[in-house]
C-alpha positions, 0 to 999 in steps of 0.5 A, a space after each residue: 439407519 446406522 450399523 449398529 442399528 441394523 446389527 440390533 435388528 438383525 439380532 432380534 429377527 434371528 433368534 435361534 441357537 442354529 443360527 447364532 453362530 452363522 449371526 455372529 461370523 456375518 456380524 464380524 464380518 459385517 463389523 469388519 466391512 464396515 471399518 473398512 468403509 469408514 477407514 476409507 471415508 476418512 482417507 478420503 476425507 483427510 485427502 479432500 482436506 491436503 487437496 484444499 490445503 495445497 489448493 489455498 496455498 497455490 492461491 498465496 504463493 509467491 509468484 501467482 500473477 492471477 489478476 484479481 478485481 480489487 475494491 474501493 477502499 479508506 479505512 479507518 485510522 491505525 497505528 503503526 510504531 507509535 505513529 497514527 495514520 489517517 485515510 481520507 480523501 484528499 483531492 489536492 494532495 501533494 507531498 514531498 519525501 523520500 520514496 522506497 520500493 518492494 517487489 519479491 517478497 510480496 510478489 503475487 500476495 493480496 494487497 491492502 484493497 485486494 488486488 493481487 500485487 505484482 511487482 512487474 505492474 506500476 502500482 504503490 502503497 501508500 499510508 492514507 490515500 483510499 484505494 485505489 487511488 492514481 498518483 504522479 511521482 516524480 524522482 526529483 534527483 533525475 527529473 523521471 516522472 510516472 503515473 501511478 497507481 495506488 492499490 496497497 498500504 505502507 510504508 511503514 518505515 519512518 521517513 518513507 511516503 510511498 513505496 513502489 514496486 519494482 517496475 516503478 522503481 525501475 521507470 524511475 531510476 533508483 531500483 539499485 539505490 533502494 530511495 528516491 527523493 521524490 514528489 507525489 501528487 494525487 490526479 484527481 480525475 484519474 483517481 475518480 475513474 479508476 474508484 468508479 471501476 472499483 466501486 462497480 458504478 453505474 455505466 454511465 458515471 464511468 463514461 464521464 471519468 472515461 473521458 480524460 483518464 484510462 481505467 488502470 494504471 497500465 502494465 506495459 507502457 506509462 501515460 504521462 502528463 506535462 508537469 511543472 518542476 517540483 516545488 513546495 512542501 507539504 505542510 502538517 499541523 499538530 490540530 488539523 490538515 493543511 493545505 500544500 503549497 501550489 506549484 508554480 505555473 509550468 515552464 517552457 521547457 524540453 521534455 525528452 521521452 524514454 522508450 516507456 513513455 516516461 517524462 524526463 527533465 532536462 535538468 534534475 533539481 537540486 534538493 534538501 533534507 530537513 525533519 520538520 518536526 511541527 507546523 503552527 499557526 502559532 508562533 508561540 508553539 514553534 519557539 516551544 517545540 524549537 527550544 525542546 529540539 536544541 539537543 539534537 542541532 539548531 532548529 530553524 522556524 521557517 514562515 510558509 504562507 499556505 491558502 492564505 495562512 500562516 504557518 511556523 515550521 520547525 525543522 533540523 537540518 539541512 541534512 547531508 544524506 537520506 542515511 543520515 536524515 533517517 537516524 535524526 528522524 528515529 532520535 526525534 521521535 524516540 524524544 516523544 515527537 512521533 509526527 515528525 517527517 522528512 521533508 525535501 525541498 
């Protein structure tokens, strides 16, 4: 029953005129009372409220390092500055390009499949692979090659196909200089443990994976692999996926090792800047495209035989530096050509 309610009744049931006065200091009395339990019901209210509100912020702030079990995750295709992207699944990716890294700013948010990032963790973001996704990268200015692993989205700067976090950027040796020409390929057994983890499959699924590859991408020390020296682009088609050049069969060749376990080259392999702005299997749509980029330099049309097909690639450059790589890509696409890329080989 509420208070005015039983203000009412006691109003009823003592009708007298010797108590009307005795009625009417007990109701504000009672009047008072209750305002004073109200008031601290809404104190405390407004206190549980700050509590929850610091307590989401505490959940969020910079720095938390709490681990969080992320999901599997592909998404749909989105837009970013005039750009489509399109998450799939692609068991032979491979791609090459200039790679960045991230690390304060975002240190101890969610990430896009949500994981807590952790800049001190080998992990990376990128545009299409699902997640979580184990990849190897490899700086192709000093040979430096690591596992890792994929569990956020971006970047989303043109001309960028991963972006790492520090630790990465650091094991492999540009955190100072910001870029790296790199190579990415995707480990598919790797990848298929870590999104049976993700997905909570059955044990026995697990088990299978378990055997050639470890569950996360670790924190402390990075397993490495045996890899070939870098080769090969990766090649787009303005109608459907193609398929990237295989690299070459594996060299005989001394592999040196740093304190985290990270391969190292002996010899780094000298690379180009290009913007591909196409690829057709037409040879008549490359001369179209060629003859609309002459305002920006002389395009070339390189011939790729990739599975089997021929492609016609059209592609400015050789380009001097990544700094001047990055103003050619912004003029291109600002022209109307948003698929363009860097590409390094």
């Amino acid at each position: 029953m509420q208070l005015y309610e039983i203000l009412r009744f006691s109003i009823v049931i003592e009708p007298t005129e010797s108590r009307k006065s005795t009625l009417r200091l007990w109701g504000r009395a009672t009047l008072r009372t209750a305002c004073v339990i109200m008031g601290l019901g809404v104190a405390l209210a407004g206190c549980s409220e700050a509590q929850l509100l610091i307590h989401g912020a505490k959940q969020v702030k910079p720095g938390n390092t709490g681990k969080t079990a992320g999901y599997y995750k592909v998404g749909s295709p989105y837009q970013i500055k005039s750009v489509w992207y399109y998450p799939q699944d692609e068991q032979d990716y491979s791609e090459t390009g200039i790679a960045s890294w991230y690390g304060p700013g975002f240190h101890g948010k969610e990430t896009a499949n949500g994981e807590l990032f952790d800049e001190n963790e080998v992990t990376a973001a990128h545009r299409t692979l699902p997640m979580p996704s184990v990849v190897r990268v490899t700086n192709l200015g000093n040979g430096r090659s690591i596992m890792v692993r994929v569990n956020d989205r971006g970047p989303f700067a043109h001309g960028r196909i991963i972006d790492l976090s520090r630790r990465a950027a650091q094991l492999l040796g540009f955190e100072r200089n910001g870029t790296a020409r790199v190579r990415v390929e995707l480990l598919p057994s790797e990848s298929e443990q870590a999104r049976a983890t993700a997905r909570g499959d059955t044990p026995g699924v697990t088990q299978v994976a378990q055997q050639t590859a470890p569950a996360a991408a670790p924190s402390g020390r990075v397993s490495v692999a045996s890899i070939s020296v870098p080769s090969g682009v990766r090649i787009s088609n303005d109608a459907a996926t193609s398929a990237p050049q295989a690299p070459p069969p594996t060299s005989n060749v001394n592999i040196n090792r740093t304190q985290d376990d990270v391969i190292v080259m002996p010899v780094a392999q000298e690379t180009e800047l290009f913007i591909q702005a196409g690829a057709f299997q037409s040879r008549e749509n490359a001369d179209r495209l060629s003859a609309r980029l002459r305002p920006f330099g002389t395009p070339a049309i390189q011939v790729a035989e990739v599975a089997g097909k021929t492609y016609y690639r059209v592609r400015l450059g050789p380009l001097q530096s990544v700094e001047i790589a990055d103003a050619m890509l912004e003029r291109v696409i600002d022209a109307g050509y948003p698929g363009s890329t860097i590409i390094v080989e």
